[in-house]
PDB file of N, CA, C and O in Angstrom:
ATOM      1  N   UNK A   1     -11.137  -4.262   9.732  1.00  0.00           N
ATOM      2  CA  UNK A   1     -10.151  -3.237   9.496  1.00  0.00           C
ATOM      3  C   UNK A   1     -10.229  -2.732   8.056  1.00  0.00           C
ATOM      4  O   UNK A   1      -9.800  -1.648   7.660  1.00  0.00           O
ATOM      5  N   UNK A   2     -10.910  -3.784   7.243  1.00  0.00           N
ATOM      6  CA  UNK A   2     -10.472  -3.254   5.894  1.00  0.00           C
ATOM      7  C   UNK A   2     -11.657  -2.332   5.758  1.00  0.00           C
ATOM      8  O   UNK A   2     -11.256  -1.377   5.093  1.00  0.00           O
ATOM      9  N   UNK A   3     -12.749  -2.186   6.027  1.00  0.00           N
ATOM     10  CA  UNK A   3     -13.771  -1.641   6.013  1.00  0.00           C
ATOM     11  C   UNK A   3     -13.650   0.310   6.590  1.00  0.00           C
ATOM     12  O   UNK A   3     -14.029   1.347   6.045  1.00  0.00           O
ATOM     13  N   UNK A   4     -13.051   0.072   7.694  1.00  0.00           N
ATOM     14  CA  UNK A   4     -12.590   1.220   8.213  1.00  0.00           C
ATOM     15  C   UNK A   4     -11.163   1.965   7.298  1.00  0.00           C
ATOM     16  O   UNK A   4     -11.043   3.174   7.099  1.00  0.00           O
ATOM     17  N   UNK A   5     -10.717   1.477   7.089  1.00  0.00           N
ATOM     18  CA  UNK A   5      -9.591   1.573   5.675  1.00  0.00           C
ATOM     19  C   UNK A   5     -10.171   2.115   4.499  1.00  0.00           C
ATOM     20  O   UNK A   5      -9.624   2.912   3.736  1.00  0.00           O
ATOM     21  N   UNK A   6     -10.959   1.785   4.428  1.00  0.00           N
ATOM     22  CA  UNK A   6     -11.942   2.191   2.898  1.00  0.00           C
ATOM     23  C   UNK A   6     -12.607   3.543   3.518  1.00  0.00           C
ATOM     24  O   UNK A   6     -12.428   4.549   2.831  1.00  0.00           O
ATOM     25  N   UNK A   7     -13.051   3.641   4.236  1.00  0.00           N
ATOM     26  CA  UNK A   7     -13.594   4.947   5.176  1.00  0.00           C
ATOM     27  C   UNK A   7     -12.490   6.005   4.742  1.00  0.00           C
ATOM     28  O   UNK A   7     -12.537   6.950   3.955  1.00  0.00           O
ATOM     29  N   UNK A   8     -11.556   5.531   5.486  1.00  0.00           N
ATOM     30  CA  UNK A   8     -10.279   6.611   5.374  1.00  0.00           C
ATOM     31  C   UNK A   8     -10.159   6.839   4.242  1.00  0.00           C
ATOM     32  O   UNK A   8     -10.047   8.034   3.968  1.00  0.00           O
ATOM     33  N   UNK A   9     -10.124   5.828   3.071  1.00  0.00           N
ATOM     34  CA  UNK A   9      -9.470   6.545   1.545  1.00  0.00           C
ATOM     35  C   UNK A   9     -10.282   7.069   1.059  1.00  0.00           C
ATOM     36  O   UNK A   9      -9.970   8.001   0.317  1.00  0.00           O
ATOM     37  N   UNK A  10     -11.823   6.705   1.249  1.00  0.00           N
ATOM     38  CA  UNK A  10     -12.723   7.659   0.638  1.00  0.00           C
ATOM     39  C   UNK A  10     -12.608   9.466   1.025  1.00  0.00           C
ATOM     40  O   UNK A  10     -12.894  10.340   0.206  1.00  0.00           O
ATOM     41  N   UNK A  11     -12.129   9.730   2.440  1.00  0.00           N
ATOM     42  CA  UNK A  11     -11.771  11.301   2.494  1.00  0.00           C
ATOM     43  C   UNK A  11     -10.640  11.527   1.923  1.00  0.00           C
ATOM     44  O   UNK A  11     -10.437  12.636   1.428  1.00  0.00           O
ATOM     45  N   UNK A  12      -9.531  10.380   1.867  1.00  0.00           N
ATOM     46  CA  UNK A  12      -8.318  11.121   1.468  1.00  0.00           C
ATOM     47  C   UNK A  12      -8.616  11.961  -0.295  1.00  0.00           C
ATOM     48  O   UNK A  12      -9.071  11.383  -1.283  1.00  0.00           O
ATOM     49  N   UNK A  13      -8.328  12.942  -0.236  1.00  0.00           N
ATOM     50  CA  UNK A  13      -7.429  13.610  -1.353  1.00  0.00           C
ATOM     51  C   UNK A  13      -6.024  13.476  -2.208  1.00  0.00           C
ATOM     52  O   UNK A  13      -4.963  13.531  -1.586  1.00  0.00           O
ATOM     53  N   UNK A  14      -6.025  13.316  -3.506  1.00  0.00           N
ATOM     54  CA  UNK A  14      -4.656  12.695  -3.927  1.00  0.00           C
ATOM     55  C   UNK A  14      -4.853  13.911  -5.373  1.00  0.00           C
ATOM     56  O   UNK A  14      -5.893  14.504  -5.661  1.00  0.00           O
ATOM     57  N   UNK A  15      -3.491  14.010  -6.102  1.00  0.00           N
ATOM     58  CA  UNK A  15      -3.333  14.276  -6.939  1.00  0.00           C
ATOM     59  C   UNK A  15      -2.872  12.806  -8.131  1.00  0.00           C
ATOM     60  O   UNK A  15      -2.789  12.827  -9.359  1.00  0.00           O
ATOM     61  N   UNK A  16      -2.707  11.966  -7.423  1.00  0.00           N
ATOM     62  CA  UNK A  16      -2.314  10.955  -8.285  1.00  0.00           C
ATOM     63  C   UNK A  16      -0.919  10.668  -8.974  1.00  0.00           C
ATOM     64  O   UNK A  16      -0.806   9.939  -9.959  1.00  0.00           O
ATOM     65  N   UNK A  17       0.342  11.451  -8.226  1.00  0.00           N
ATOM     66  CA  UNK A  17       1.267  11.376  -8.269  1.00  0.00           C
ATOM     67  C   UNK A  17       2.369  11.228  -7.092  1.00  0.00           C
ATOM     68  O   UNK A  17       3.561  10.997  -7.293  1.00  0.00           O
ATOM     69  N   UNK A  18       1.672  11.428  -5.654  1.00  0.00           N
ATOM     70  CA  UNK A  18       2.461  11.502  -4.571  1.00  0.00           C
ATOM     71  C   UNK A  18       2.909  10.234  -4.152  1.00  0.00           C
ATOM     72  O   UNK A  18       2.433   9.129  -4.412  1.00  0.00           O
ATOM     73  N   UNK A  19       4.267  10.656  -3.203  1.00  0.00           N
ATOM     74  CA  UNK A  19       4.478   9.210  -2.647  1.00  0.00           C
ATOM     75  C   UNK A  19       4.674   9.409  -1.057  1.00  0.00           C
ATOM     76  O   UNK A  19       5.271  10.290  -0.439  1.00  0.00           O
ATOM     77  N   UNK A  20       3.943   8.254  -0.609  1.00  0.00           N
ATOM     78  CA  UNK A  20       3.090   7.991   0.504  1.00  0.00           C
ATOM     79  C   UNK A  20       3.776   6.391   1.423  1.00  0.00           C
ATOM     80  O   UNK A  20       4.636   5.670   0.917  1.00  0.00           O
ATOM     81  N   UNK A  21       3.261   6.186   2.549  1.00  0.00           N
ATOM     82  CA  UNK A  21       3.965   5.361   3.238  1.00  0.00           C
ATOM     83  C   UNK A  21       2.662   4.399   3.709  1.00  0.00           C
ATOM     84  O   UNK A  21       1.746   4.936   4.330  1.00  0.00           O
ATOM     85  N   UNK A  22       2.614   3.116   3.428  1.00  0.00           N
ATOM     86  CA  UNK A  22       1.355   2.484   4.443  1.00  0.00           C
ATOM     87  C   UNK A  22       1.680   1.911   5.712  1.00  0.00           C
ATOM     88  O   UNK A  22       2.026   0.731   5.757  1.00  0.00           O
ATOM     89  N   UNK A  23       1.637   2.328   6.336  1.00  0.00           N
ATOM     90  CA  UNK A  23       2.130   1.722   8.063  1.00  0.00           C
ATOM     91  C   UNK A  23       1.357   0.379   8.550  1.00  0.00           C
ATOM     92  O   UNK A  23       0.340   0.524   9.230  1.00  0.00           O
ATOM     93  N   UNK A  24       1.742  -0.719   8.271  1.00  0.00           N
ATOM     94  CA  UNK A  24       0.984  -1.330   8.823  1.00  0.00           C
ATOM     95  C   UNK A  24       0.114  -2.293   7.734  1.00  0.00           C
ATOM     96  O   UNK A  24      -1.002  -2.699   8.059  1.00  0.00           O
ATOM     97  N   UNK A  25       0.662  -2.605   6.512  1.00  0.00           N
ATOM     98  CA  UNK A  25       0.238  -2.899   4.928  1.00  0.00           C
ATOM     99  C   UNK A  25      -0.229  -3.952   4.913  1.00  0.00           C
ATOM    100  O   UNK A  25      -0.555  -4.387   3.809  1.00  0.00           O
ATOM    101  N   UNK A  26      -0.423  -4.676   5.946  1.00  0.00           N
ATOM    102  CA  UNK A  26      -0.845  -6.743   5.814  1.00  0.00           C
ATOM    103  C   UNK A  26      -0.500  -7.106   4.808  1.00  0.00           C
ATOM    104  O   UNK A  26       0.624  -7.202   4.316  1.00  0.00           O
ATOM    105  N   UNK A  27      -1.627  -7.364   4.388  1.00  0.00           N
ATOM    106  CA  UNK A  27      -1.443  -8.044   2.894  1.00  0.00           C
ATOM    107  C   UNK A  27      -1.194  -7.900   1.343  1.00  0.00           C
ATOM    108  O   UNK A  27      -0.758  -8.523   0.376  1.00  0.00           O
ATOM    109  N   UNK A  28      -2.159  -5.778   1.988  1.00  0.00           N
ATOM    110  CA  UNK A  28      -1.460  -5.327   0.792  1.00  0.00           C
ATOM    111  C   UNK A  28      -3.233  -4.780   0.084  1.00  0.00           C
ATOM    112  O   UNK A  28      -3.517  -3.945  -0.775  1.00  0.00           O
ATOM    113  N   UNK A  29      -3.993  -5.584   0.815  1.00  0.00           N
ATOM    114  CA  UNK A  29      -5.661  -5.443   0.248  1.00  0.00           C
ATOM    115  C   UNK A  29      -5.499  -3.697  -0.080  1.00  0.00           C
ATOM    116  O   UNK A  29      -5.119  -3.262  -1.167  1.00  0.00           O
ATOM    117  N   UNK A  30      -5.856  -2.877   1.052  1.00  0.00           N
ATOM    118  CA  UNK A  30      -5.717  -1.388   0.797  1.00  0.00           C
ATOM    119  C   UNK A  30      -4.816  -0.805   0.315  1.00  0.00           C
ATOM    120  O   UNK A  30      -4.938  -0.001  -0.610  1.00  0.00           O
ATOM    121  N   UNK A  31      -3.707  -1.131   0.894  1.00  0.00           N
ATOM    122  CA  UNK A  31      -2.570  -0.822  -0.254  1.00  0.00           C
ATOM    123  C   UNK A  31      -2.911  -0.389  -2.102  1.00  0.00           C
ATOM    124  O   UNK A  31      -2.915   0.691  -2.692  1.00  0.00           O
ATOM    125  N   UNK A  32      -3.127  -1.593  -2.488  1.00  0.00           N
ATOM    126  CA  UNK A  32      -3.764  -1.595  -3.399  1.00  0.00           C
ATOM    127  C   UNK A  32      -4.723  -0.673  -4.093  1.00  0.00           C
ATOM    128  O   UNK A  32      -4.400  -0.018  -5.084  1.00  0.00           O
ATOM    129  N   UNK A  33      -5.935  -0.641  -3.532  1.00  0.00           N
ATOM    130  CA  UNK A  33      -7.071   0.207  -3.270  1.00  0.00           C
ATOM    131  C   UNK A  33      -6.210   1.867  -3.149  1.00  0.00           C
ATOM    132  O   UNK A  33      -6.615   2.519  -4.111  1.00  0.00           O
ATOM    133  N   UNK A  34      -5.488   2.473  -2.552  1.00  0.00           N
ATOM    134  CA  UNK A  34      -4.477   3.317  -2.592  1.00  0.00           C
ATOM    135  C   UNK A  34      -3.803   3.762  -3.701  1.00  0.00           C
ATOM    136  O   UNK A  34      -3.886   4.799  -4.360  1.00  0.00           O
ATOM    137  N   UNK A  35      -2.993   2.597  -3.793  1.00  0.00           N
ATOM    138  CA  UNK A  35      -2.288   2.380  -5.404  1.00  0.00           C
ATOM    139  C   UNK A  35      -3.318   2.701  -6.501  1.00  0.00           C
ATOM    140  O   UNK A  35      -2.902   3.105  -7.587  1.00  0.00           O
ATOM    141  N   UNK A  36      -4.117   2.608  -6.371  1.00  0.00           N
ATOM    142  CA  UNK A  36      -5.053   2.526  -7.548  1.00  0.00           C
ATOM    143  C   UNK A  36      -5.630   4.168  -8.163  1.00  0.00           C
ATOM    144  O   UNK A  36      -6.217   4.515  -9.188  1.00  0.00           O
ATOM    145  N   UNK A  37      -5.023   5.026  -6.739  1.00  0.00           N
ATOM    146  CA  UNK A  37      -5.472   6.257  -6.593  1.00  0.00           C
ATOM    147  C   UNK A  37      -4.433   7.055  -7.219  1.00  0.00           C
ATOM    148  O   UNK A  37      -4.588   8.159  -7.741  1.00  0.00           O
ATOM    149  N   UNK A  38      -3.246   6.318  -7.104  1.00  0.00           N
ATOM    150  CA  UNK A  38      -1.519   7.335  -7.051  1.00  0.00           C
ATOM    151  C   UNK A  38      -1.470   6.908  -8.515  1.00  0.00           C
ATOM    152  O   UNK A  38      -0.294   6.547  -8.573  1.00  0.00           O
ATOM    153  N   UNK A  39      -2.053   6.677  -9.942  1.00  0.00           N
ATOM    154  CA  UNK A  39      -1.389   6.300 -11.004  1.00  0.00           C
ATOM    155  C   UNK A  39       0.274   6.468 -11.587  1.00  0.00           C
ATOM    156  O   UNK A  39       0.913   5.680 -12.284  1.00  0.00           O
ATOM    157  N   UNK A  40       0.736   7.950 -10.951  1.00  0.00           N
ATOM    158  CA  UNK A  40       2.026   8.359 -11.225  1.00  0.00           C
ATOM    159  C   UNK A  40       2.733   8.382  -9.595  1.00  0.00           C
ATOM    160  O   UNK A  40       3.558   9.285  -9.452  1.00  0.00           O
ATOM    161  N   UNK A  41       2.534   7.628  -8.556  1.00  0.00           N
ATOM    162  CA  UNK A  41       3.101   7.825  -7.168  1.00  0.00           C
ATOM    163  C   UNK A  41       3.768   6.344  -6.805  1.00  0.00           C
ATOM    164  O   UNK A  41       3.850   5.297  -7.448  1.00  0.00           O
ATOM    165  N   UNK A  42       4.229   6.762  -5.406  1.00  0.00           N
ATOM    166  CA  UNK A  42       5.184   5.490  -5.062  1.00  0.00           C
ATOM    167  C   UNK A  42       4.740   5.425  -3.890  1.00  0.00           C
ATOM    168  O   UNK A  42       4.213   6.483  -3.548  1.00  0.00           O
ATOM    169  N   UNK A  43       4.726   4.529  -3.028  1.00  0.00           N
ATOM    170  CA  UNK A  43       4.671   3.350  -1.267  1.00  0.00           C
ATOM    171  C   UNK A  43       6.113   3.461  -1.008  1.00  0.00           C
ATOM    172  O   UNK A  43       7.124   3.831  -1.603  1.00  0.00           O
ATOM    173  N   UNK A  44       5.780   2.991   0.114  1.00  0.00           N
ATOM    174  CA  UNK A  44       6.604   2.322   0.943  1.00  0.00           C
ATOM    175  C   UNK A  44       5.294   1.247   1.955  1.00  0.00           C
ATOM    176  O   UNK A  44       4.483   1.452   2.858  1.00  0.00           O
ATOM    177  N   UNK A  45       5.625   0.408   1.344  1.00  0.00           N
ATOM    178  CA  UNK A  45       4.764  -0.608   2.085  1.00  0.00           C
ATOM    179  C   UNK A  45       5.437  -1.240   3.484  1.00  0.00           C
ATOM    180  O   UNK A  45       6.248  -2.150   3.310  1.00  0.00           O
ATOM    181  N   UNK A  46       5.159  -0.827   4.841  1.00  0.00           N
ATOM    182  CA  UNK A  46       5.759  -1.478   6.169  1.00  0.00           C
ATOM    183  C   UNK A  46       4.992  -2.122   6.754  1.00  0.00           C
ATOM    184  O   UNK A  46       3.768  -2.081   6.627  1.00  0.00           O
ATOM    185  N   UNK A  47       5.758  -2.952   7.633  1.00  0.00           N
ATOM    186  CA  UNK A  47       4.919  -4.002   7.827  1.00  0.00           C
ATOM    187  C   UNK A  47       5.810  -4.193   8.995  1.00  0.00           C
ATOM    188  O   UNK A  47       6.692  -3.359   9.198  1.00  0.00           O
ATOM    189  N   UNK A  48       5.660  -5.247   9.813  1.00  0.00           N
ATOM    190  CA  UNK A  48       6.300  -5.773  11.148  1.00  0.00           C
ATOM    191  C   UNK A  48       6.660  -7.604  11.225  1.00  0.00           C
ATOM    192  O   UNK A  48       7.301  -8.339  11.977  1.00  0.00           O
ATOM    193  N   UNK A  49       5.902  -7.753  10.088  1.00  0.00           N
ATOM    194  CA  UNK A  49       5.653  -9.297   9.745  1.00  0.00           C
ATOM    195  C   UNK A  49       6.313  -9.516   8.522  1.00  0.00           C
ATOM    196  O   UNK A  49       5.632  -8.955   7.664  1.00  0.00           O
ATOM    197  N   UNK A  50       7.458 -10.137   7.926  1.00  0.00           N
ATOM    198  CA  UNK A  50       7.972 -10.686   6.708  1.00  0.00           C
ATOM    199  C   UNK A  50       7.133 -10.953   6.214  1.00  0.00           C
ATOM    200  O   UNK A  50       6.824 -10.357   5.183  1.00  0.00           O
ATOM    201  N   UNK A  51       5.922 -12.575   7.009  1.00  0.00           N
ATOM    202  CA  UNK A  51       5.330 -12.910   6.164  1.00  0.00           C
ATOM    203  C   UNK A  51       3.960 -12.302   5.538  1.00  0.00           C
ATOM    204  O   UNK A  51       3.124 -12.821   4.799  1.00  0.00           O
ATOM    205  N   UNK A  52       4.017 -11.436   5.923  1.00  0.00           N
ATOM    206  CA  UNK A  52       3.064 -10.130   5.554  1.00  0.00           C
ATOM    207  C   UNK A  52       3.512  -9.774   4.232  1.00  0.00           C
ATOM    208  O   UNK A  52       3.038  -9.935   3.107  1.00  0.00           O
ATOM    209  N   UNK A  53       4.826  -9.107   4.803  1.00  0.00           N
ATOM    210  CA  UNK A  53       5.127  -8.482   3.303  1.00  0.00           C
ATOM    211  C   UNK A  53       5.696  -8.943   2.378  1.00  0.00           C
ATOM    212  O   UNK A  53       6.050  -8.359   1.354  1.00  0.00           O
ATOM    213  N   UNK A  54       5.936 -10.877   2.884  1.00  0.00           N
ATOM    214  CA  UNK A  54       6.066 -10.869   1.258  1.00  0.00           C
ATOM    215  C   UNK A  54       4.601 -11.775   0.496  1.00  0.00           C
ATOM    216  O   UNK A  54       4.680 -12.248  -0.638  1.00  0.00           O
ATOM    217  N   UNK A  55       3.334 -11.884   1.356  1.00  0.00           N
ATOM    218  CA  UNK A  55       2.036 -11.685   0.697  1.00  0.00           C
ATOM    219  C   UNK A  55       1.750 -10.628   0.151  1.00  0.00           C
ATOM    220  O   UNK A  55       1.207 -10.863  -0.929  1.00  0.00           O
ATOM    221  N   UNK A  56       1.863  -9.339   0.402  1.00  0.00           N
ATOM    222  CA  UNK A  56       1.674  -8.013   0.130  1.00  0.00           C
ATOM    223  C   UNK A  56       2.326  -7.931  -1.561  1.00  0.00           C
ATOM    224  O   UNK A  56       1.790  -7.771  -2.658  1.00  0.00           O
ATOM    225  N   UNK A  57       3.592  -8.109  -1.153  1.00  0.00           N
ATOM    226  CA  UNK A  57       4.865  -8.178  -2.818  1.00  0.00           C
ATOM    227  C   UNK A  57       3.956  -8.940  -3.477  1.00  0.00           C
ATOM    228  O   UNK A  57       3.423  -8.416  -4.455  1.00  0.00           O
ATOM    229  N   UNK A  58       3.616 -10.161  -3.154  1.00  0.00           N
ATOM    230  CA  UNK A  58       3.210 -10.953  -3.950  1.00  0.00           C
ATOM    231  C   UNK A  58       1.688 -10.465  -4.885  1.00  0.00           C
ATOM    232  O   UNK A  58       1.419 -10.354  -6.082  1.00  0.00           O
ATOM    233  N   UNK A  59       0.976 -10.278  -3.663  1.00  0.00           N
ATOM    234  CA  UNK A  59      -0.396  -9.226  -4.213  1.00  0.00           C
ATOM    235  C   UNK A  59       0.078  -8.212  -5.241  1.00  0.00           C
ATOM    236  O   UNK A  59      -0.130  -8.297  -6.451  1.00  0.00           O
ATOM    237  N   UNK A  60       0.659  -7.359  -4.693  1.00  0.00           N
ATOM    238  CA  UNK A  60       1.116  -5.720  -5.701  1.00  0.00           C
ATOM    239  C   UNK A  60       1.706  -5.798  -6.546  1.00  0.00           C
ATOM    240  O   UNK A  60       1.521  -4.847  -7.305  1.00  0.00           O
ATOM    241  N   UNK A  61       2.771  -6.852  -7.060  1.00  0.00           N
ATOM    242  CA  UNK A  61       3.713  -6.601  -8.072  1.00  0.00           C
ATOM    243  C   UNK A  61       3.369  -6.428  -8.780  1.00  0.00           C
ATOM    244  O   UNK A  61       3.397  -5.283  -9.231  1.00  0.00           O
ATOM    245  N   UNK A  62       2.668  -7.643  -9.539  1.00  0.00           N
ATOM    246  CA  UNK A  62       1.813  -7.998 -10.601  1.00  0.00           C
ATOM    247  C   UNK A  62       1.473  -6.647 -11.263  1.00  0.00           C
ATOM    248  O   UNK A  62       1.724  -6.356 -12.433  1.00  0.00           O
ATOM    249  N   UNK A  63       0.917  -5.928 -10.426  1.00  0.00           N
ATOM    250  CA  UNK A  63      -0.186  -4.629 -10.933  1.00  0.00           C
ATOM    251  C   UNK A  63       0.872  -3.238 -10.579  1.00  0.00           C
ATOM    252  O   UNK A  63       1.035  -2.515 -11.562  1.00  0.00           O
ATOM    253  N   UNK A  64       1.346  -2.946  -9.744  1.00  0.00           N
ATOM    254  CA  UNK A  64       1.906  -2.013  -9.775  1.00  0.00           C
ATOM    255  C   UNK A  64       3.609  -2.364  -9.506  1.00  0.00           C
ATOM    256  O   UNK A  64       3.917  -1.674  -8.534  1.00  0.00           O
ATOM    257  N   UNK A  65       4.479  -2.925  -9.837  1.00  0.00           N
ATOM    258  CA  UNK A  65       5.741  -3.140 -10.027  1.00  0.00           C
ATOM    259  C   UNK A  65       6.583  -2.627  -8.697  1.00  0.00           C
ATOM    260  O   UNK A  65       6.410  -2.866  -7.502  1.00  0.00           O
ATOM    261  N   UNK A  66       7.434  -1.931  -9.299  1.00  0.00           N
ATOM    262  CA  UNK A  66       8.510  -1.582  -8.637  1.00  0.00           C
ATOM    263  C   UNK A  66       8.329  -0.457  -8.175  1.00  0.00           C
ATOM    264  O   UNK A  66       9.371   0.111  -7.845  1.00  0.00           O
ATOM    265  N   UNK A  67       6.863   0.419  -7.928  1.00  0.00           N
ATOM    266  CA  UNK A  67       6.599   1.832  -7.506  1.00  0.00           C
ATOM    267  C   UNK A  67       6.340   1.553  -5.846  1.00  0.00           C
ATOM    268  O   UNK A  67       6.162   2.490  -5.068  1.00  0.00           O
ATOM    269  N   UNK A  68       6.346   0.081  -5.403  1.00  0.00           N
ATOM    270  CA  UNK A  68       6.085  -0.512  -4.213  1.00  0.00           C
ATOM    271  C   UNK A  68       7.057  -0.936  -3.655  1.00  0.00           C
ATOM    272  O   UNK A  68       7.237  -2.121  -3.938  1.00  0.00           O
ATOM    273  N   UNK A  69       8.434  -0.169  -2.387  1.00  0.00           N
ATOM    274  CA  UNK A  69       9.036  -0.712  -1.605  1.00  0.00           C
ATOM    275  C   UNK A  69       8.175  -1.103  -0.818  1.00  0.00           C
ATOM    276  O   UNK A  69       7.064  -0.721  -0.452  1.00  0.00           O
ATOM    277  N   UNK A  70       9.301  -2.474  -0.465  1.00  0.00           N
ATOM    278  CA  UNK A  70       8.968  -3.094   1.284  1.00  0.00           C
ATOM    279  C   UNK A  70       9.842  -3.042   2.076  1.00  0.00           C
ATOM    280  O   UNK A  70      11.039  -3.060   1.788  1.00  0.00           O
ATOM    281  N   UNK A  71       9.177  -2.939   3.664  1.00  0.00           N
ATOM    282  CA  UNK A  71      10.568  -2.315   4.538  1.00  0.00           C
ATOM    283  C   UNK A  71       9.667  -3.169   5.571  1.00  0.00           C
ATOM    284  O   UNK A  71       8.450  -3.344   5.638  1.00  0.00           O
ATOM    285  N   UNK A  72      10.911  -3.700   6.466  1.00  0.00           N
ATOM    286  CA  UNK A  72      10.177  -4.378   7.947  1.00  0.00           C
ATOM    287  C   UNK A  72      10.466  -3.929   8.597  1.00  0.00           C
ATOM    288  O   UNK A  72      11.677  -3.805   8.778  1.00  0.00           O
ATOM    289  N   UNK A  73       9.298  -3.217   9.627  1.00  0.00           N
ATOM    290  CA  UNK A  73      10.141  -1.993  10.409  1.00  0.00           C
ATOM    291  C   UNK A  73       9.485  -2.686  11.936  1.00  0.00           C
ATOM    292  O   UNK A  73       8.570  -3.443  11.612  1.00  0.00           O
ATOM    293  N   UNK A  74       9.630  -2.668  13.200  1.00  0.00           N
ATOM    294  CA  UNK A  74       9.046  -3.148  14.542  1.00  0.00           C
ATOM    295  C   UNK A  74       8.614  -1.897  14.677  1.00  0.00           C
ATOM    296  O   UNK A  74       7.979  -1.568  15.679  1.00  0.00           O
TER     297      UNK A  74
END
């Protein structure tokens, strides 16, 4: 999955300020990779799994703070 993920961000287009939603965030790997694109933007990182997202928090904080909600959505 992460491979096909990387596919996708390589077409996406960003200005590097938008804020965007990851559906589906696991761990947070692409997320990241994402984040890395938005220097001035914000997430919403969702997930279906707590313990997902709070590996994900745990991954992202560090590096990008508080520009990363988490939401558990089914």
């Amino acid at each position: 999955q992460t491979t096909w993920g990387e596919r996708v961000l390589a077409r996406l287009r960003v200005q590097g300020d938008e804020s965007t939603i990851d559906a589906g965030c696991g761990t947070g790997r692409l997320t990241a990779q994402l984040m890395a694109r938005l220097p001035h933007g914000r997430l919403i990182a969702i997930d279906r799994s707590w313990n997902m997202l709070l590996t994900a928090r745990a991954n992202l904080r560090p590096e990008f703070g508080r520009r990363i909600a988490y939401v558990r959505v089914d």
